[in-house]
C-alpha positions as CSV (number, residue, x, y, z in Angstrom):
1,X,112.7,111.2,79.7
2,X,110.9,113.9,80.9
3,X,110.5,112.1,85.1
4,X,114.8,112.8,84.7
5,X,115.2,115.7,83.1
6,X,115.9,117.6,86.1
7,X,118.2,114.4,87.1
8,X,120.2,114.6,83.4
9,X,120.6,118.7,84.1
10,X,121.6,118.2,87.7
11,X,125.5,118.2,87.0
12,X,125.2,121.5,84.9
13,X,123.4,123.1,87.3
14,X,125.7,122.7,90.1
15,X,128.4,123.2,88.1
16,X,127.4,126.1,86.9
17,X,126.8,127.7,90.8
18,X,123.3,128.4,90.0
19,X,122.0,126.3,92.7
20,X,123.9,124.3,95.5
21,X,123.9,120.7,95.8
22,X,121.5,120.9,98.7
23,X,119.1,123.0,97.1
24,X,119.0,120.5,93.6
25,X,119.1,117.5,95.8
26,X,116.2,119.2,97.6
27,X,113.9,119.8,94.1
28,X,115.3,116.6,92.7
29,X,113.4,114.9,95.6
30,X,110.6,116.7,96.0
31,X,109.1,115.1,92.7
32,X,109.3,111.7,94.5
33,X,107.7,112.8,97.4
34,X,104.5,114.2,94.9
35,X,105.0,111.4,93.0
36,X,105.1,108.7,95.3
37,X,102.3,110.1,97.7
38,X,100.2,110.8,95.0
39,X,100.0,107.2,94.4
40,X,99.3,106.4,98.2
41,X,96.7,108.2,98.3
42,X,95.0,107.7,94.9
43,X,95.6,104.1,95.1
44,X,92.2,103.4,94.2
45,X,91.8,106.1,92.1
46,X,93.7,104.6,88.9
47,X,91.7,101.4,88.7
48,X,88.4,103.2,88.3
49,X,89.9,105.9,86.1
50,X,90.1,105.8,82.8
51,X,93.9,105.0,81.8
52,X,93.7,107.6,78.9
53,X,92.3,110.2,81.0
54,X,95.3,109.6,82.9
55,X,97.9,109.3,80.9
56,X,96.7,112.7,79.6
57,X,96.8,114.3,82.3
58,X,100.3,113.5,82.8
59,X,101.7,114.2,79.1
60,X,100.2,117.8,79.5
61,X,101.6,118.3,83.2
62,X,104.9,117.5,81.6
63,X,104.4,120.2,78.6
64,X,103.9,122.8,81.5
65,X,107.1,121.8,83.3
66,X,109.4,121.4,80.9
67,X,108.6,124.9,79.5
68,X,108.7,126.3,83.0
69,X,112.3,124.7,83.6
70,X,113.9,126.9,80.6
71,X,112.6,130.2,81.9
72,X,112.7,129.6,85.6
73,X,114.9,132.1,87.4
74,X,115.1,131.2,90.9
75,X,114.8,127.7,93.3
76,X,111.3,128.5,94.6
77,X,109.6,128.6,91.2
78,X,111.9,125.0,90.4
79,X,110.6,123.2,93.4
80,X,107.3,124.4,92.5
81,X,107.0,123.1,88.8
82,X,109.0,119.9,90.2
83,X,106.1,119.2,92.6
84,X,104.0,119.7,90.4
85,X,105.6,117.9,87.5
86,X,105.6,114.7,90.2
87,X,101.6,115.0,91.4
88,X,100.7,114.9,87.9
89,X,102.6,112.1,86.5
90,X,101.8,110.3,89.5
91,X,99.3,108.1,87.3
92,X,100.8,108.0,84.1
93,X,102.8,103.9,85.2
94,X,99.9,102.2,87.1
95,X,97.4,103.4,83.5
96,X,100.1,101.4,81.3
97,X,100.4,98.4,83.1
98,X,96.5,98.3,83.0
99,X,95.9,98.9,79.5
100,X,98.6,96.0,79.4
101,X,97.0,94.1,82.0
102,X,93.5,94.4,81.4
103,X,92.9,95.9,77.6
104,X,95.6,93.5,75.4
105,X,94.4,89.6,74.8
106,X,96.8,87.1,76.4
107,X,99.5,86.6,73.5
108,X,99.9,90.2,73.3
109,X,100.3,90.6,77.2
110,X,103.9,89.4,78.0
111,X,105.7,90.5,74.7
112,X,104.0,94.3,75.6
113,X,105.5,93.6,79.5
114,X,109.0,93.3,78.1
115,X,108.3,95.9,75.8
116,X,107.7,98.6,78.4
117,X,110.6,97.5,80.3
118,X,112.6,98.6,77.1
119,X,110.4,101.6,77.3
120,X,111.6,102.7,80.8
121,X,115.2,102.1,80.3
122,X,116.0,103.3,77.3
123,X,113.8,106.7,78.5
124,X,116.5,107.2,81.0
125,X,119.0,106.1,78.2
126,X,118.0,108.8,75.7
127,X,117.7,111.7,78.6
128,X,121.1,111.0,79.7
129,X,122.8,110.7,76.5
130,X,120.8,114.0,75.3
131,X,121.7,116.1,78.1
132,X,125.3,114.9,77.7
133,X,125.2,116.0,73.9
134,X,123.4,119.1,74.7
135,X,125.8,119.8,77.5
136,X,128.7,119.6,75.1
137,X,127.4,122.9,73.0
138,X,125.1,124.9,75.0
139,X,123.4,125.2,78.3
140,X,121.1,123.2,80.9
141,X,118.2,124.9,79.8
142,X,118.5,123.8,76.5
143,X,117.5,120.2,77.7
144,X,114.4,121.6,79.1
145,X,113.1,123.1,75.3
146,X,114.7,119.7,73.7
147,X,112.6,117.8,75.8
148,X,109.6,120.0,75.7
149,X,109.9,119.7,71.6
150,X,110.1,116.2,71.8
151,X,107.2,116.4,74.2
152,X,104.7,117.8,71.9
153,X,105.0,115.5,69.0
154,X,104.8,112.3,71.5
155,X,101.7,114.2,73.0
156,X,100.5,114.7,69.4
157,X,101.4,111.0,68.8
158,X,99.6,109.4,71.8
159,X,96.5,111.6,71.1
160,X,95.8,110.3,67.8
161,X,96.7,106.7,68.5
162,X,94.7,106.6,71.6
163,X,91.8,108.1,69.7
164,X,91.7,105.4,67.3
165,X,93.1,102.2,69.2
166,X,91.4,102.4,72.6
167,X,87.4,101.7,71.4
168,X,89.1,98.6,69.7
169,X,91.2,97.7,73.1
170,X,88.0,98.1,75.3
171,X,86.3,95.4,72.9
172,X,88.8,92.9,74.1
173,X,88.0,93.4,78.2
174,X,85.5,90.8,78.0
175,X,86.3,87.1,79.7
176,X,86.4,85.2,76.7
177,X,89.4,87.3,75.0
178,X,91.3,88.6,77.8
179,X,91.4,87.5,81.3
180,X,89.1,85.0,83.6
181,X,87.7,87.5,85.8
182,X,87.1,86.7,89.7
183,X,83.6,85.5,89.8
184,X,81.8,87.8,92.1
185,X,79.9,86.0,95.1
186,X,78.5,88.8,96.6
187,X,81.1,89.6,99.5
188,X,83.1,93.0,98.7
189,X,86.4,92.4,100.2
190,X,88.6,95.3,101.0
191,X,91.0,96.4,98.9
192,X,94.0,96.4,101.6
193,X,92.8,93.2,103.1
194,X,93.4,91.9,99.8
195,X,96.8,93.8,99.8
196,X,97.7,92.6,102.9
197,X,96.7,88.9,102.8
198,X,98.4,88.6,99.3
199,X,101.4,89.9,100.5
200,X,101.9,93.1,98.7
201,X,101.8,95.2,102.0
202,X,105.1,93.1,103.0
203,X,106.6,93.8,99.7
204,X,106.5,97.6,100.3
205,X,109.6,98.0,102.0
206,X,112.2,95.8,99.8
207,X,110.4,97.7,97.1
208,X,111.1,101.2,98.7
209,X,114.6,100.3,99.1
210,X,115.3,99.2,95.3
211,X,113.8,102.8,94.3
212,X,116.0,104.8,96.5
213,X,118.7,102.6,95.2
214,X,117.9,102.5,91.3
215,X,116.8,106.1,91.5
216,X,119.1,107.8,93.8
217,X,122.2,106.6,91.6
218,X,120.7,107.1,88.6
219,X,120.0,110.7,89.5
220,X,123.4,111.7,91.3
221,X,125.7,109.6,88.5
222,X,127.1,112.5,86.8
223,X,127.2,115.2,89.7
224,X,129.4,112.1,91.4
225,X,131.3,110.9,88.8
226,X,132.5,114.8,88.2
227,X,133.0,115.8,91.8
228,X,135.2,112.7,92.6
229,X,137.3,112.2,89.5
230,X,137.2,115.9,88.0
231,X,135.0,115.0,84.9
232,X,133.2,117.2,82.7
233,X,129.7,117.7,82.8
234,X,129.2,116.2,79.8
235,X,131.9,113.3,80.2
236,X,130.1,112.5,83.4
237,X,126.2,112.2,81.5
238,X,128.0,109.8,78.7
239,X,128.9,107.4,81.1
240,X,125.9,107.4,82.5
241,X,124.2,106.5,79.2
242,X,126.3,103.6,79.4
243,X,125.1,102.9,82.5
244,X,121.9,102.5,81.5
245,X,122.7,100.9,78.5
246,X,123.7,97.7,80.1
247,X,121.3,98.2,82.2
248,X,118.8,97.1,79.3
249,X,120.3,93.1,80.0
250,X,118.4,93.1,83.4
251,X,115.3,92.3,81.5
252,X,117.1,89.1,79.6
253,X,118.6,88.5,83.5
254,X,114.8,87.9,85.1
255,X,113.6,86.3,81.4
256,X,116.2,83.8,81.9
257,X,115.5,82.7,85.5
258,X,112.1,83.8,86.5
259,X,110.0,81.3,85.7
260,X,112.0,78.6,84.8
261,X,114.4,78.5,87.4
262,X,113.1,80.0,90.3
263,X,108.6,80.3,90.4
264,X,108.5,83.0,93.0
265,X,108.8,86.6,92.1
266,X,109.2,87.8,95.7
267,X,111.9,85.2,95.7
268,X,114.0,86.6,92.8
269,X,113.9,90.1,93.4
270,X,115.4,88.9,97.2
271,X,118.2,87.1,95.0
272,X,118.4,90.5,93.0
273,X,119.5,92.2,96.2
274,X,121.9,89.9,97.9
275,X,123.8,89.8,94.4
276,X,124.1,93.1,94.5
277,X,125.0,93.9,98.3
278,X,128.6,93.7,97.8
279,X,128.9,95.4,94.7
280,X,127.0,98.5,97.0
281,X,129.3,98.1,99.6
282,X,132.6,98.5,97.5
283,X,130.5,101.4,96.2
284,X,131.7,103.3,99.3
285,X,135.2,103.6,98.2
286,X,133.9,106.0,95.3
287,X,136.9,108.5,94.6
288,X,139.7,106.1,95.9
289,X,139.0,103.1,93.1
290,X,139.9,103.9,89.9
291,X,136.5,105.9,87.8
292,X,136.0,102.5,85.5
293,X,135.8,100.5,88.2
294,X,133.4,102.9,90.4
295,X,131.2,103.0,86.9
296,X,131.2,98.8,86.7
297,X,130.0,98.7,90.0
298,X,127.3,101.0,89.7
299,X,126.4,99.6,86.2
300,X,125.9,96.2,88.1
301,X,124.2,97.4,91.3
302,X,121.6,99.4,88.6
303,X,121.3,96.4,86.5
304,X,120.0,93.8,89.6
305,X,118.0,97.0,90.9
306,X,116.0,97.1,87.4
307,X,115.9,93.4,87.0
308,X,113.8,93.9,90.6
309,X,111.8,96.2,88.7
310,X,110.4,94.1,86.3
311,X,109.4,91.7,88.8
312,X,107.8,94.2,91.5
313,X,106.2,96.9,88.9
314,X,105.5,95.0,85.9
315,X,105.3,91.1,86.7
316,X,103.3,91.4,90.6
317,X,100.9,94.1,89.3
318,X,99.6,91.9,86.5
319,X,98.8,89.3,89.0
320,X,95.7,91.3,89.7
321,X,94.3,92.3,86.7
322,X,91.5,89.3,87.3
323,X,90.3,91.8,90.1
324,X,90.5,94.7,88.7
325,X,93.9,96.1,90.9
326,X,96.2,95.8,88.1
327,X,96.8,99.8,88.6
328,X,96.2,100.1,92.1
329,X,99.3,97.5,92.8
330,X,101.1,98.7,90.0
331,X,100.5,102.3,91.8
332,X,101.3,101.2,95.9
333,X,104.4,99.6,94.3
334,X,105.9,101.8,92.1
């Protein structure tokens, strides 16, 4: 919720003529950039890390954010606590899928990857559908103290559950309960030769592109839905809730074909985007068709987007977990 809060508030902000739609597009993006070169360059960082240390750090770098966003009075401070809100979360993904990945026996494994795909949706889903409900009776800062409320108890939360859980899920690392480890015969191979001769360096680039894609709607939804058909803010953040909501089916879309149908992941998410191609280009006649149909096609092109996403960032990464690069893949790829 809290990675598109500033996304959710977006439409009100604009609308509101406290900053331009350069200037939000500019703090907007300037999370990604921390975000995403954070986990370039501490790629191998988050598999010698401990994930809880991590996912710490992150919870408590989004309690400082999301308090700053209420009282901050000017774009500098914004682009600032955005930054910063990106650098430090940078971790908080590549730490789950290894707790999934390396911590949680077999049998638990795949239900808890389908679980945390339900996780990132419906995060988006809930930030959306509160910002358009606290759109409807008071201001854009109001999301930012919702959030930072909700924030504190799921900080709270996390704190006490990892306290008690993690000793127990660090019992089950060993061969015999989790994963066959890669026997070690005494040659240390690099980690981006590995990379490269698995083929996750070649994956990179379609995986780039289904970010900007998933993302990038997902973010300007509302602020385009209301500039082209005259919507209110709030109008505009309800229909992206649904959106996302259908979004959800992407996961039953690559449960139903990958593996039974089609065995190779890179292979489906590359079906993923030629479904969806068409659907973007009609997506270029936004403000001539008709807002339901502008909404369908965006709910489709999201829904094959995050159908990739369960393949690239939850699926590949696990791949690795026998090497101990669960996080580091999860990390170069997300």
């Amino acid at each position: 919720m809290t990675k598109n809060a500033f996304g959710a508030s977006m439409v009100s902000i604009i609308g509101e003529g406290f900053l331009t739609k350069s200037l939000a597009g500019t703090i907007n993006a300037s999370y990604y950039v921390f975000y995403g070169g954070a986990q370039l360059i501490f790629v191998k960082l988050v598999d010698r890390v401990s994930p809880v240390k991590l996912i710490n750090m992150s919870l408590f770098g989004a309690l400082i954010s999301m308090i700053g966003f209420a009282v901050a009075d000017n774009f500098y401070v914004m682009l600032v606590l955005w930054s910063l809100t990106g650098l430090l979360q940078f971790a908080v993904w590549p730490a789950v899928i290894r707790i999934m990945s390396e911590y949680l026996v077999p049998e638990h494994r795949g239900k808890a990857m389908i679980y945390i795909a339900f996780a990132y949706c419906t995060g988006m889903l809930a930030n959306y559908g509160a910002a358009a409900l606290i759109l409807k009776f008071s201001g854009w800062r109001m999301i930012f103290n919702v959030f930072f409320i909700l924030l504190v108890a799921t900080t709270l939360l996390w704190i006490i559950t990892a306290k008690k859980t993690v000793p127990v899920l660090e019992n089950n690392t060993d061969t015999s309960k989790s994963m066959q480890k890669v026997e070690d015969n005494g040659k240390k191979e690099s980690t981006w030769k590995i990379l490269a001769s698995s083929g996750i360096v070649l994956m990179l680039v379609p995986s780039l592109i289904r970010t900007m894609m998933d993302m990038g709607l997902k973010s300007w939804v509302p602020t385009m839905i209301t500039e082209n058909y005259g919507t209110s803010p709030s109008f505009a953040s309800a229909l992206t809730t649904i959106l996302l909501l259908v979004n959800l089916s992407g996961i039953y879309i690559v449960n139903l074909v990958y593996p039974r149908f089609i065995k190779n992941e890179a292979v489906c998410f590359g079906l993923c985007f030629v479904i969806s191609l068409p659907f973007t280009l009609l997506l270029l006649k936004t403000g001539v068709i008709p807002v339901g149909v502008a909404v369908l096609l965006l709910t489709l092109v999201t829904t094959f987007m995050y159908s990739g996403h369960q393949l690239i960032n939850v699926i590949i990464p696990s791949k690795f977990a026998a090497m101990n690069m669960s996080g580091g893949v999860a990390s170069l790829l997300n």
